[in-house]
N, C-alpha and C positions, 0 to 999 in steps of 0.2 A: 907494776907496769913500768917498761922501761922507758927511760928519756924520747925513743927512738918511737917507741912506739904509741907515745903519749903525744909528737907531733903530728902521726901520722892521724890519727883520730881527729885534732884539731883540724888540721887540714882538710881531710873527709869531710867535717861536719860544716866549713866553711864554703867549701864545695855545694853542699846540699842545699846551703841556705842562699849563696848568689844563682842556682839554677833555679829555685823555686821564687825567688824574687824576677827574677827575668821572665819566665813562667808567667808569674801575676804580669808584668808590663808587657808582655807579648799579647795575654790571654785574659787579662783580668776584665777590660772591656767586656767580652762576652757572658761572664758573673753578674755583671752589673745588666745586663741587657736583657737576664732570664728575670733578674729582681723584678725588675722595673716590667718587665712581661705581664710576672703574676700579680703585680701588686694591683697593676691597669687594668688584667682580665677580671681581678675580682669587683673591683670597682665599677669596673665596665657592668657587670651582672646584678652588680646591688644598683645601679643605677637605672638596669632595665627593669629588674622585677619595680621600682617602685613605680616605673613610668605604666607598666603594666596592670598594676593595681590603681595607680592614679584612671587611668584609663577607663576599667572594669567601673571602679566608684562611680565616673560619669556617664556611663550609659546606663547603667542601675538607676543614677537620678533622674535621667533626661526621661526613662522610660516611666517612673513615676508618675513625675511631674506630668509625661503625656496620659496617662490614663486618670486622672483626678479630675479629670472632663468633666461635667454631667451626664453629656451625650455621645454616643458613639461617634455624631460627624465631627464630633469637636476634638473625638480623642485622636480619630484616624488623620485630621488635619495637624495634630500635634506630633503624631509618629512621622507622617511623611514630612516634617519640617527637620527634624531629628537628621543630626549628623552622625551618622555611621561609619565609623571611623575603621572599622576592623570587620572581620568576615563572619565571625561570633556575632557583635554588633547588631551587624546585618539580620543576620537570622533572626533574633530573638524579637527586631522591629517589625520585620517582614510578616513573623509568624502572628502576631499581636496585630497585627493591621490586618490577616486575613479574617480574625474573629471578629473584628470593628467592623467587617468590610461589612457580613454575612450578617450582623445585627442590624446595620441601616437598610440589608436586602439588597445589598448592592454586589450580587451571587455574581456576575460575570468578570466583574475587576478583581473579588478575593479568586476567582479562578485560575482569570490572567495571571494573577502575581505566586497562585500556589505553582503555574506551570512555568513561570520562569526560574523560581527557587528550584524544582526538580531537575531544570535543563541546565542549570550552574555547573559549570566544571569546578569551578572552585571550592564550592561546597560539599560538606562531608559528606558519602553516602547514605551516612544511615538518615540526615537531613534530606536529603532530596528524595530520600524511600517516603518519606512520612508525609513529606509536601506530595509528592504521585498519588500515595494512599488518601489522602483528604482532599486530591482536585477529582480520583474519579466519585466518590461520594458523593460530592458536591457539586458531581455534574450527571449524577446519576437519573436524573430525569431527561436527560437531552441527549448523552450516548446511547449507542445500540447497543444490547446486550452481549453480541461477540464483542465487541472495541472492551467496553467493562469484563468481561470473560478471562480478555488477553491480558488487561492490565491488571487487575487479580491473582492473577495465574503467575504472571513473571514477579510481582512481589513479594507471591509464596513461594516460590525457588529460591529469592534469592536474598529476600530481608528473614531473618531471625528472628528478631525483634516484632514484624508485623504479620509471621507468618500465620498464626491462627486466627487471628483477626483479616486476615484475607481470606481463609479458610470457608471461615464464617460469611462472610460477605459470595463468597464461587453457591453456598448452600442458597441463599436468596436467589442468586442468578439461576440454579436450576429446578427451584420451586415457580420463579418466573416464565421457565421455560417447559416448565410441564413435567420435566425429566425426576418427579416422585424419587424411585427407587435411588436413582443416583445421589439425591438430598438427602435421604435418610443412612446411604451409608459413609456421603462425607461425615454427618452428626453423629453417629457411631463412633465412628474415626476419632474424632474432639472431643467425646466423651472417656475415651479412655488417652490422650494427647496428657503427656504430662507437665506440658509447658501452658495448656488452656487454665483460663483461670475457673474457681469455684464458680463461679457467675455466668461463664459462658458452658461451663458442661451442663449448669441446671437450666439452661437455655436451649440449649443443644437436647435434653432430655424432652423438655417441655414440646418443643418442636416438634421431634420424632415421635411422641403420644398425638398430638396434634393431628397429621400428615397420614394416621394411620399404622407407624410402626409397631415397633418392641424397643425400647430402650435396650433390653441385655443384650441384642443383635441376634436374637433366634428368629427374625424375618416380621412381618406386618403382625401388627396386632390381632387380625383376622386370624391367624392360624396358627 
């Protein structure tokens, strides 16, 4: 390499290194500013998951510590004392208070409280599906069989989770209603449902011998 061209190199190479240094003092701030980003987001996140499990720990214990009652009024006045700090929380107190409620016999307040858990907007569907499903149950002596009909009917539409079990509940309502044939072929239906469990098809069988059917579904046992 020749003299001439052994400064041009130098110079090139000294070139490269005052642009990439100016570079860093123009731009290096902002290196520093993604560092300090990620280092903060992650810390940020280890510091919420522990807050979140700290969290979790203390409504596990508070819920405990409220059911070690002896008594139901004892327990349900330990739930409603209970700070509910989150929407989770919530639920898990609310739901545990409605069985407290219904043990002392105090069926109109676990009502009250199952119909407000279902009217939550905040709360998860498939939570206020199951609070609906347990207040008409639970109010099954005092609604009319259409109001119970309707509200059956729309959480077999539209719960997954509760649909054969409302299934099952629309068959009561039309044994109640006189409507026979129509009972025997929701029970049919459940019997071969392959989301019903062992328990409610041999229920569902039972029934439909019962009532006069055919369990195989070739019409009334009569013929």
């Amino acid at each position: 390499m020749s003299q001439s061209e052994s400064f041009i190199e130098e110079v090139t190479e000294e070139v490269r290194r005052d642009r990439l240094y100016g570079l860093m003092r123009r731009y290096g701030w902002i290196a520093v500013l993604v560092v300090l980003a990620l280092v903060g987001g992650a810390a940020w996140n280890e510091w919420r998951k522990a807050q979140d499990a700290a969290a979790a720990q203390a409504t596990g214990d508070a819920l405990i510590a409220a059911l070690e009652a002896d008594e139901s009024a004892a327990r349900v006045a330990s739930l409603r004392e209970m700070d509910a700090s989150s929407v989770g929380a919530r639920i898990a107190r609310d739901f545990l208070t409605v069985s407290e409620l219904i043990e002392t016999g105090a069926t109109d307040e676990a009502l009250t409280l199952l119909q407000g858990i279902a009217s939550d907007g905040q709360i998860d569907p498939v939570y206020r599906q199951l609070a609906g499903f347990k207040a008409l149950l639970l109010d099954a002596g005092e609604a009319s069989l259409a109001d119970r009909r309707v509200g059956f009917e729309g959480i077999a539409q539209t719960s997954p989770m509760l649909r054969v079990a409302a299934e099952e509940q629309l068959v009561l309502i039309e044994i109640e209603e006189g409507d026979i044939e129509a009972a025997i072929t929701r029970l049919q239906a459940l019997q071969s449902d392959a989301e019903a469990t062992a328990g409610l098809r041999q229920r569902a069988s039972q029934l439909i011998v019962a009532l006069g059917g055919s369990p195989d579904g070739t019409g009334t046992a009569g013929n």
